[in-house]
C-alpha positions in Angstrom: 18.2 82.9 -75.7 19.5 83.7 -72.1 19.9 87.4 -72.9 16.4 87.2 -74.1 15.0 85.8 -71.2 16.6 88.2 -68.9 15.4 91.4 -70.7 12.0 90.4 -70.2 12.1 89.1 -67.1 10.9 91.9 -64.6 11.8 91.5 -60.8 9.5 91.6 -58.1 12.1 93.0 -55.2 14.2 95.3 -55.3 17.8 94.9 -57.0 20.1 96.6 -54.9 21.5 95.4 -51.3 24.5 96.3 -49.3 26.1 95.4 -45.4 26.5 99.0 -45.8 24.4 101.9 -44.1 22.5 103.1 -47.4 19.1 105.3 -48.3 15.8 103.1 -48.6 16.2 101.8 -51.7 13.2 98.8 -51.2 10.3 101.0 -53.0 12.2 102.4 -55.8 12.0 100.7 -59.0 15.4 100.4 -60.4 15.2 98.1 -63.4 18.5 98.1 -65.3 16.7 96.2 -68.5 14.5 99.6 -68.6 17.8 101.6 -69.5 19.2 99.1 -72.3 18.0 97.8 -75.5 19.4 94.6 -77.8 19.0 97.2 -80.8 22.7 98.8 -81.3 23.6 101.4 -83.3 27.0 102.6 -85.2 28.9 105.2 -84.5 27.9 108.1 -84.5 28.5 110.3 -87.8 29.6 113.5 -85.3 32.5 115.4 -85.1 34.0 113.3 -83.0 34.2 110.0 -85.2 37.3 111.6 -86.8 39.3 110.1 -83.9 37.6 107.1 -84.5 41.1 106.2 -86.3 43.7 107.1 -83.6 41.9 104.9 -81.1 41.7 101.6 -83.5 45.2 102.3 -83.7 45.6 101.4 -80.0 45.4 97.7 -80.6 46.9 95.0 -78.6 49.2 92.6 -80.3 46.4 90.3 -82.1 43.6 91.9 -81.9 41.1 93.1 -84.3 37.9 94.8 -84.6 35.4 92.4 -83.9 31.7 93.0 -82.8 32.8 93.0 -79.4 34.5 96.5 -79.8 36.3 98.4 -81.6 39.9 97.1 -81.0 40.5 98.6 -77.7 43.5 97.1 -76.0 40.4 97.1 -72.6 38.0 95.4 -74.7 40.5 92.5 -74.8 39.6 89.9 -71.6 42.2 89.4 -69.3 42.2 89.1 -65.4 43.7 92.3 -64.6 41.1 93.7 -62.4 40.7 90.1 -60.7 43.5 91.3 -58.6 42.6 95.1 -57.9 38.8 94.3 -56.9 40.0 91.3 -55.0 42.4 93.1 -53.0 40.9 96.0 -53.0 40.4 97.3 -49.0 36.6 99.1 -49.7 34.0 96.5 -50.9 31.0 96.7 -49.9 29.5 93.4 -48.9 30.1 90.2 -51.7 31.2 90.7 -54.6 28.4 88.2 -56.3 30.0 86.2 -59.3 32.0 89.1 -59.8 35.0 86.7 -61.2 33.3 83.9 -63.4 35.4 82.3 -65.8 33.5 82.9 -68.7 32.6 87.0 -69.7 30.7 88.4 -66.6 27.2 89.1 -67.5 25.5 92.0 -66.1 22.6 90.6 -64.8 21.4 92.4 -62.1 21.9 96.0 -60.6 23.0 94.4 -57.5 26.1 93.3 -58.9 26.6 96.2 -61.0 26.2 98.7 -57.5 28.6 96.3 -56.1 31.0 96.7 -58.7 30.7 100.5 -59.0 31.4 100.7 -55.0 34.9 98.7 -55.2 36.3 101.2 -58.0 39.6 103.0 -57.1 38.7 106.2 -57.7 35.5 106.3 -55.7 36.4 107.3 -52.2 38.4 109.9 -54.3 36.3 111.6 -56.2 33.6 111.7 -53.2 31.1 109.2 -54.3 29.8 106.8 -51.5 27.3 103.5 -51.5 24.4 105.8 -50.7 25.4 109.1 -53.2 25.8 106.0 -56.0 22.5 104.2 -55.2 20.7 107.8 -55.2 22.8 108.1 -58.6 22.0 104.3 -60.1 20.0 105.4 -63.1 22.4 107.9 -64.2 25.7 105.6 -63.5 23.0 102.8 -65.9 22.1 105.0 -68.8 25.9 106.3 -68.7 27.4 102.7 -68.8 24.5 102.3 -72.0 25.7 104.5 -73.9 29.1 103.6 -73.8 28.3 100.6 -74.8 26.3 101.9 -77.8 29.2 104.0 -78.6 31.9 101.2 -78.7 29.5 98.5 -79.9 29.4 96.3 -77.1 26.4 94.1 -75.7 26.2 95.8 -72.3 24.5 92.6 -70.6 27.5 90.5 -71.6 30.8 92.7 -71.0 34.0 91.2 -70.0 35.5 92.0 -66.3 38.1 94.5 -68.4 35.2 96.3 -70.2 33.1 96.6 -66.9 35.9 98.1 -65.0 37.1 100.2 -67.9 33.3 101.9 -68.0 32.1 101.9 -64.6 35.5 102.6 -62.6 37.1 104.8 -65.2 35.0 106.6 -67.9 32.0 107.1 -65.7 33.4 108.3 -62.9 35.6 110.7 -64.9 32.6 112.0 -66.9 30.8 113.0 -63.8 33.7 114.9 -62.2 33.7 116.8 -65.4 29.8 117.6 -64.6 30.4 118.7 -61.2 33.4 120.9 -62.8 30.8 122.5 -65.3 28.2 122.8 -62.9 30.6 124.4 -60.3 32.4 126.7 -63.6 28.1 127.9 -64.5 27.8 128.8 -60.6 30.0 130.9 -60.9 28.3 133.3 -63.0 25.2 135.4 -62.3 21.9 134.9 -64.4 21.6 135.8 -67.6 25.1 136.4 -68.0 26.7 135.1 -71.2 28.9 131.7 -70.1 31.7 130.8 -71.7 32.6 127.0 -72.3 34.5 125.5 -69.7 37.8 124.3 -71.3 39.3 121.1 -69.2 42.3 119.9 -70.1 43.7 116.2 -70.2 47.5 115.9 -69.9 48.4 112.2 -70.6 51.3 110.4 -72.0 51.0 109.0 -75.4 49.3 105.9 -75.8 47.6 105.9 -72.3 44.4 106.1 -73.7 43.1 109.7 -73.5 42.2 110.2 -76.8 39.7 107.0 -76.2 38.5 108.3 -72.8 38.2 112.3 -74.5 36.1 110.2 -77.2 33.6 108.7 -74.9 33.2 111.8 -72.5 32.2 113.7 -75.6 29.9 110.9 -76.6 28.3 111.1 -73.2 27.9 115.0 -72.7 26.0 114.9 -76.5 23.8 111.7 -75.3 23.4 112.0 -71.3 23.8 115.7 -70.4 22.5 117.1 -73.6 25.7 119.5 -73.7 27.5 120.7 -76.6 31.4 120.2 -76.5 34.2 120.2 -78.7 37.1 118.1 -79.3 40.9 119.3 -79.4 44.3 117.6 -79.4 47.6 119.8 -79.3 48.3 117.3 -82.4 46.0 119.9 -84.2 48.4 122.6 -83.9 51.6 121.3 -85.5 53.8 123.2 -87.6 52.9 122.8 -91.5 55.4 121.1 -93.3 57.3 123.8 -94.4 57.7 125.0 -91.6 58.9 121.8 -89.8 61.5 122.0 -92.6 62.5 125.5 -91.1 62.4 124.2 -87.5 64.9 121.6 -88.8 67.2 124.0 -90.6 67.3 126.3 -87.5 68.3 123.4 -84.9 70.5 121.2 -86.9 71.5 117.9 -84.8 69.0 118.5 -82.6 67.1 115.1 -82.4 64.0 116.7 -80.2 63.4 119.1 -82.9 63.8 116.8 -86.1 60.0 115.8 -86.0 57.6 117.2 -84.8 56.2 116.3 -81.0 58.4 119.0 -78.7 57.6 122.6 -77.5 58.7 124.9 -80.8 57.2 122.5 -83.1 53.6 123.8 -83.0 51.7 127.3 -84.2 51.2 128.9 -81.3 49.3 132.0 -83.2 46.9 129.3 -84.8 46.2 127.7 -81.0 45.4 131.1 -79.4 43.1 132.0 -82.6 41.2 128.7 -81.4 40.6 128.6 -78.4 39.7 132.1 -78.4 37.1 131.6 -81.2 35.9 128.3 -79.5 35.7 130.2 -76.1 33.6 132.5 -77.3 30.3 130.0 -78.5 28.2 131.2 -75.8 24.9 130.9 -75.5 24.1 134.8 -76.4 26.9 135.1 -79.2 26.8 131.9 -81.1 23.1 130.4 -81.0 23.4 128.5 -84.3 27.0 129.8 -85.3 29.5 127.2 -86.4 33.5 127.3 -86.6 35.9 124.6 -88.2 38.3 123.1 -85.7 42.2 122.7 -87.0 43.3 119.5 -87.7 46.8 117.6 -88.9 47.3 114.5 -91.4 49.5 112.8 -89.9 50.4 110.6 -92.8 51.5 113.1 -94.9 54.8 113.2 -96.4 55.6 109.5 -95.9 54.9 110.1 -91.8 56.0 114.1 -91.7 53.0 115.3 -91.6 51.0 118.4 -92.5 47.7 120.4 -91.6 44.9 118.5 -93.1 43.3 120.6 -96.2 40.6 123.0 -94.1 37.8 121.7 -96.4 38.3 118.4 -94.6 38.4 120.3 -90.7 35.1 119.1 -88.7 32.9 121.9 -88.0 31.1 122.4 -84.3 27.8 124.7 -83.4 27.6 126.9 -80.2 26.5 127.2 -77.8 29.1 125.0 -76.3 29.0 123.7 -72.4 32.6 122.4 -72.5 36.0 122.1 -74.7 38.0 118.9 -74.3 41.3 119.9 -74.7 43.9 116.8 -74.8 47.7 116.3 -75.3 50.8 114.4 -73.8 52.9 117.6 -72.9 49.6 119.9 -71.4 50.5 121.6 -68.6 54.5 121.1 -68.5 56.6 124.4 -67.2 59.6 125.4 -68.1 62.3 124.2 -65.4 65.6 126.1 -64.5 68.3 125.2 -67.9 70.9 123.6 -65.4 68.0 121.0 -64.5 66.7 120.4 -68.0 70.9 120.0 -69.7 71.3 117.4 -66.4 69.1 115.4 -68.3 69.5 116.1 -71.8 71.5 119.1 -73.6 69.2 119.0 -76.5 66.1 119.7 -74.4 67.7 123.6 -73.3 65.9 124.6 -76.3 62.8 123.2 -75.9 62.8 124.5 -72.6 63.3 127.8 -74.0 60.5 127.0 -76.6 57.9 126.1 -73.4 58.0 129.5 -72.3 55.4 130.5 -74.7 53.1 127.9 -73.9 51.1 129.1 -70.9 50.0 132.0 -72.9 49.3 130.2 -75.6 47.6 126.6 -74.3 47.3 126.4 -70.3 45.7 129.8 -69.6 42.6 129.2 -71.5 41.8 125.6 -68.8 40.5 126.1 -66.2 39.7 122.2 -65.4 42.5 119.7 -65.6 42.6 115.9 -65.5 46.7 114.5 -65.3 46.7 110.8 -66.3 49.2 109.9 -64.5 52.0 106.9 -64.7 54.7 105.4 -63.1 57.6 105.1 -65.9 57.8 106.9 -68.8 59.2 103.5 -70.4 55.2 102.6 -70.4 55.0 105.4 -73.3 57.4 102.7 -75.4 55.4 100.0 -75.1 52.2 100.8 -75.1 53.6 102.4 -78.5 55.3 99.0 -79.9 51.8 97.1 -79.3 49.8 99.7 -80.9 52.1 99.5 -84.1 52.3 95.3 -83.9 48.8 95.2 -84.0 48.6 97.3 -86.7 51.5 95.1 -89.1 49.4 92.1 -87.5 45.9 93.8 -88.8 47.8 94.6 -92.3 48.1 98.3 -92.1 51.8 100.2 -92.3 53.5 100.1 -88.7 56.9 101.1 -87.5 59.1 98.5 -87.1 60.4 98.2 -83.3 63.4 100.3 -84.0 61.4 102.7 -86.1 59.0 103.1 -82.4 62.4 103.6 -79.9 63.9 106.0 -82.0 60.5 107.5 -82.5 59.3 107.5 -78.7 63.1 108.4 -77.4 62.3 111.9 -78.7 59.5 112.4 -76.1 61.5 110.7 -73.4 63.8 113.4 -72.2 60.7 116.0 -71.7 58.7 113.2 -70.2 62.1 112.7 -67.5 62.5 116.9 -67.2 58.6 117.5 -67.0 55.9 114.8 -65.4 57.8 114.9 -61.7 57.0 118.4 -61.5 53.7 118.5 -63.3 52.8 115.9 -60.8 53.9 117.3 -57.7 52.9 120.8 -58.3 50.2 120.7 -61.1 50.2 122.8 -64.2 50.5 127.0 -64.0 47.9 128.9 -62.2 45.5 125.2 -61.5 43.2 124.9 -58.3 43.9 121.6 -56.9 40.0 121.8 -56.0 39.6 121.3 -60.0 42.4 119.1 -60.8 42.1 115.2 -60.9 45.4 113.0 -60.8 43.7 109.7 -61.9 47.5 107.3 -61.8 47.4 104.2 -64.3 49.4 100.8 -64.4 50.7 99.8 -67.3 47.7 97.9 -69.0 46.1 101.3 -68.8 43.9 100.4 -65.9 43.1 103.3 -63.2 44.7 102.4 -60.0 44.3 105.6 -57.3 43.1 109.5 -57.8 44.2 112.2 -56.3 
C-alpha cells in the first residue's frame, strides 16, 4: 500500500536540492514516478538471454533466485557500501536516510541525486552535481530499466542493488556512449560507420559478463542502438582439437584445459569480428550473421562449440560490439620474466604472440576491471560453485575449483601488472577506463 501511495502521489516542489553550486533546477518537473511503472516484465527473449545462465551461476553461498533478482551475489543485502558512501570524501550535502535498516526505498529524486553524486567513479569519469541534474532523466530511465531487466522493484532496492546500478552500471554505460559518440565524430557524413568494438578485460568471476549483460540491455532500450555480445569463451578450441593441444604439450598443466593463449581458434575469431565489423548501416540494413558460441558442459566439463543451429543470430546495422574476456588485452612479456614465475607459462607466452592480430586490434574502446589479488578469482569462483551444490545443480567441489582456477593464476601473476600499468597494445588512455573493484565486486576508484 505504501508503494501505492507514493506512485500517485505527485509533488508540488521540486525534488532535487544540494549545498552545492548547481543549474536552476526549481521549474523543471523531474518526477521520478513518471519514469517507473509497478508492471514488470521478464527477460527479454534477445540474444542476449543466452548469458542469462553464466550470470545465475554467480551466486553467493545461499542464495537463490527469488523475485528480488536473479541471484546476483549484488542483489544480496549487506552493508558494504555503508562504509564507502560514509567515508567517502565528495558528498554533496546529507545523505537523507541513505542507511535505513530495513531495504532503502527510493522515494524521492532527491535522495537518488544524492546518491548518484557520492559514487566513486564520478569525479572520474567527469560527471559533476550540475552535468548529473542536467542528466537526471536519463540516469532515472537508465536505473528503470535495469530494474526491469533483473526483475527488481526499483522503489524498493537494497543499498547493494542501488550502488551496483547507479555507481557502477550507469556510469559505465554512459562512458560507453560518450566513446560511440566520440568513435561516429570521427567520421564524415554519410560515410559508412563501422561498429565501435569496446573491449572488457576482467578476471573471472568479477562480474563482467553481468555488467556486458545490462549494457547491452540498455543500448537496445535507452539508446535505441544495436550491439552484439562476444566472450573470448566463444572461440575455444573444439574438442578435438583440445585433444591435440594436449597431445602436443604433454605435462603442461596450463594447456590441459582449455582457458590459456593456444587454446582458442584464432582463424574463427578474426572471421568474426571481421564479419560483425562490417554491419554497417550501408552494407547490412536488415542482414543478419550467427555469433560462435561454446557448450561448456560438454564432455563431462571439456567442452565443445555449441551445434551452429543453436548460435544466436544479430541484425546490422550495429552501433557497438561488446567484446568480454579475463585475458583481453594481455602482451606477451620477455621469456626470462614469464619462466620466473612459472616454466609452463613460456609456451603460452609464445602462444600470445598471435593474439593482437587476432583479438586486440579490432577494439578500439577498452574497459580493464581491475583488482587487487588475483586470489579474489578463487573465491569469487568457490561461492559461485557452493551456491550452485546449495541450489542443487552440479558444482566443483573446493578442490575441483583450486586446481581449476590455479591454471589461470600464473598468467594472471605474469600479465594484469603490466596490463594495468601500461594498458593493452596500441589503446588511447583517452578511451580506456580502469574501474578497480574490492573483493565483493563493488567499484571502488576509476582511472
Amino acid at each position: 500500500m505504501v508503494v501505492v501511495m507514493d506512485v500517485l502521489y505527485q509533488p508540488t516542489k521540486p525534488l532535487i536540492t544540494s549545498s552545492s553550486p548547481s543549474p536552476s533546477i526549481s521549474d523543471r518537473n523531474f518526477n521520478y514516478y513518471a519514469h517507473v511503472s509497478t508492471k514488470y516484465h521478464p527477460l527479454p527473449s534477445t540474444s542476449s538471454s543466452f548469458r542469462l545462465h553464466r550470470i545465475t551461476s554467480q551466486l553467493a553461498p545461499n542464495s537463490s533466485k527469488t523475485d528480488a533478482g536473479y541471484g546476483c551475489s549484488w542483489m544480496q543485502d549487506n552493508s558494504t557500501y555503508k562504509s564507502i558512501i560514509a567515508n567517502h570524501e565528495r558528498r554533496h550535502g546529507p545523505l537523507h536516510s541513505m542507511f535505513p535498516s530495513s531495504p532503502a526505498q527510493v522515494s524521492s529524486v532527491e535522495d537518488l541525486f544524492e546518491f548518484i553524486c557520492s559514487g566513486p567513479l564520478i569525479e572520474k569519469l567527469g560527471f559533476t552535481p550540475e552535468t548529473i541534474a542536467e542528466s537526471i532523466d536519463k540516469w532515472l530511465t537508465n536505473g528503470f530499466h535495469v530494474c526491469e531487466l533483473f526483475n527488481l522493484n526499483e522503489l524498493y532496492l537494497t543499498i547493494p542493488q542501488k550502488a551496483r546500478i547507479y555507481h557502477y552500471y550507469i556510469p559505465v554505460f554512459l562512458w560507453c556512449e560518450q566513446q560511440i559518440s566520440d568513435h561516429r565524430s570521427t567520421f564524415k557524413d554519410g560515410d559508412d560507420i563501422p561498429p565501435l568494438v569496446i573491449g572488457f578485460s576482467a578476471p573471472q568471476g568479477c562480474g563482467k559478463t553481468t555488467l556486458v549483460f545490462a549494457l547491452d540491455y540498455l543500448f537496445s532500450k535507452t539508446a535505441g542502438r544495436k550491439s552484439a555480445t562476444i566472450s573470448i569463451d566463444d572461440f575455444y578450441l573444439t574438442y578435438d582439437e583440445q585433444a591435440k593441444l594436449r597431445e602436443k604439450n604433454p605435462g603442461n598443466a596450463l594447456l590441459e584445459f582449455r582457458g590459456n593463449a593456444g587454446s582458442h581458434d584464432l582463424p574463427l575469431s578474426v572471421e568474426t569480428l571481421t564479419a560483425v565489423s562490417n554491419l554497417t548501416k550501408e552494407v547490412s540494413s536488415g542482414m543478419k550473421m550467427k555469433l560462435p558460441r561454446y557448450d561448456k558442459s560438454a564432455y563431462n566439463g571439456r567442452g565443445d562449440r555449441a551445434d551452429p543451429s543453436t548460435w544466436p543470430e544479430v541484425e546490422g546495422p550495429l552501433s557497438v560490439v561488446l567484446f568480454e574476456g579475463w585475458m583481453l588485452g594481455f602482451k606477451p612479456l620477455p621469456a626470462q620474466v614469464v619462466k620466473a614465475v612459472d616454466p609452463q607459462l613460456e609456451i603460452v607466452n609464445k602462444n600470445l604472440e598471435a593474439y593482437y592480430d587476432a583479438w586486440d586490434k579490432f577494439i578500439k574502446s577498452w574497459i580493464i576491471i581491475k583488482i587487487k589479488d588475483p586470489s579474489c578469482v578463487y573465491q569469487w569462483r568457490l561461492q559461485a560453485e557452493i551456491g550452485m551444490r546449495e541450489a542443487g545443480n552440479p558444482g566443483m567441489t573446493d578442490e575441483e575449483v583450486m586446481d581449476f582456477v590455479s591454471r589461470y593464476l600464473p598468467a594472471y601473476n605474469a600479465y594484469l601488472p603490466t596490463l594495468y600499468t601500461e594498458g593493452p597494445k596500441g589503446s588511447d588512455s583517452n578511451h580506456t577506463l580502469i574501474v578497480e573493484i574490492d573483493e565483493q565486486r563493488n567499484p571502488i576508484l576509476a582511472g
